[in-house]
Steps between C-alpha positions, in 0.01 A plus 500: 500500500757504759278617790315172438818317494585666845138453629522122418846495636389659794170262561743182450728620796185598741380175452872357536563671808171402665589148521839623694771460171762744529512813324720632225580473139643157540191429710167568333417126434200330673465145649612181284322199591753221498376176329407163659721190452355270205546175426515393176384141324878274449540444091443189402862304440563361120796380570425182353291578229654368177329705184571220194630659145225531310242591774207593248186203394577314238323501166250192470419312209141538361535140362682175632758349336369187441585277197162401475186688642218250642177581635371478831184459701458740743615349822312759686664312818783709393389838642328332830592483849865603614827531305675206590826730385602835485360643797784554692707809492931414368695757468260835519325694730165586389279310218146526329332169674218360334168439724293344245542281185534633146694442173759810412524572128784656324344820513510515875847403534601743253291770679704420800833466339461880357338650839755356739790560239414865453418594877776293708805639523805201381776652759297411783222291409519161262186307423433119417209261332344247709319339252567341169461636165138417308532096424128394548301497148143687503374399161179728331273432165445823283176658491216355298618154487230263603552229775647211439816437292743400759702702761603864399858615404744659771409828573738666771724350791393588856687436814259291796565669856392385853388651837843658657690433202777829486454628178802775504772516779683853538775551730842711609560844659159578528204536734139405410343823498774580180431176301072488676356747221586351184480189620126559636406661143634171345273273725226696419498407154524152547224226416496374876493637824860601605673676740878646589626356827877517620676159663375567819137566367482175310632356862250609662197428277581178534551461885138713542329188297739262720364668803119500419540136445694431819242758673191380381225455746219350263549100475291485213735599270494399099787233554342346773157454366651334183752328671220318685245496225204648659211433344648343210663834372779320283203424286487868416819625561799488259819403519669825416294627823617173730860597391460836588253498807269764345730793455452516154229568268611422163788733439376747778694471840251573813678664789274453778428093431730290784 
């Protein structure tokens, strides 16, 4: 055992002393390569990041409290073209941003509530509804009544949401990739297309449509055709799709329409 110590000893310092080091007991180390300068990313400053007390979602009600409950028609207008509200960001960071129409039940918000609850942490991170809580009656007949007899009871509550309508803001000492995972898994589960986008995201979705507008080359565009009525096409066309210039179908949103 020791004449492999001293062979390996021995081996070391040949190999030592053919790159010129100095010999001796205090010598027998080889060449240290020295490390390059690196430059690392700046923090991000939260200097002015104010967490509030209770920083957690708030329980919704599965009912409104209404004194009396009336029925509704459907007002399908409700879940088509853009929110007119709600679709810019206040005092968070990052949000779940709706990019179609849809109507949120209790069950999804409470779904959220519990994932974001559970998986944020509440000394860094507080989160905050964008929406209100269910107020728009969905009413339903049992099964094997016939037709006829008159509008069915109240069913459930639902909550109507638009295109770009911010559905949960988070914000406060945090980066998106920390808050990006849960908040993905919780727009995957919703019953519209969504997606998580930070302040600058949302700012920039919007200045990209801005842009192809500004940019476009075609003339015949959607608004211009029904602006002038070519062909008669305000026969045919709506006036949900006059407002809108053709960027909607229904509750659908189409990106590449200008």
């Amino acid at each position: 055992m020791l004449s492999l110590i001293k062979a390996a000893v021995g081996g070391l310092a040949g190999v030592c002393g053919a790159h010129g080091h100095k010999q001796g007991l205090l010598h027998n180390h080889c060449r240290v390569l020295s490390a390059g300068l690196q430059t690392y990313v700046i923090p991000p400053d939260y200097s002015d990041v104010v967490l509030p007390e209770r920083p957690k979602l708030k329980f919704v009600n599965k009912v409104p409290n209404f004194k009396k409950a009336k029925k509704e028609m459907k007002k399908l207008r409700d879940i088509q073209g853009p929110a007119r509200a709600g679709h810019t960001f206040t005092n968070g960071q990052y949000a779940i941003v709706a990019l179609g129409g849809g109507y949120l039940h209790w069950g999804h918000m409470e779904m959220m509530r519990l994932t974001i609850n559970r998986k944020m942490d509440p000394k860094t991170t507080f989160a905050r509804w964008r929406i209100n809580p269910p107020y728009k009656p969905i009413t339903r007949k049992g099964l094997g009544q016939r037709m006829g007899g008159g509008k069915g009871a109240i069913d459930h509550y639902v909550t109507p949401v638009r295109y770009g309508r911010l559905i949960v803001e988070v914000g406060g000492k945090v980066e998106l990739a920390e808050v990006e995972p849960f908040l993905k898994e919780v727009a995957k589960k919703l019953p519209f297309p969504a997606k998580v986008m930070s302040k600058e995201g949302l700012a920039a979705m919007y200045q990209q449509q801005a842009d192809m507008e500004n940019n476009n080359q075609n003339p015949w565009t959607f608004k211009e055709i029904a602006r002038g009525n070519m062909l008669g096409i305000r026969k045919v066309i709506s006036p949900f799709d006059l407002h809108n210039h053709g960027r909607f179908t229904g509750k659908f949103h189409l990106p590449g329409r200008v």
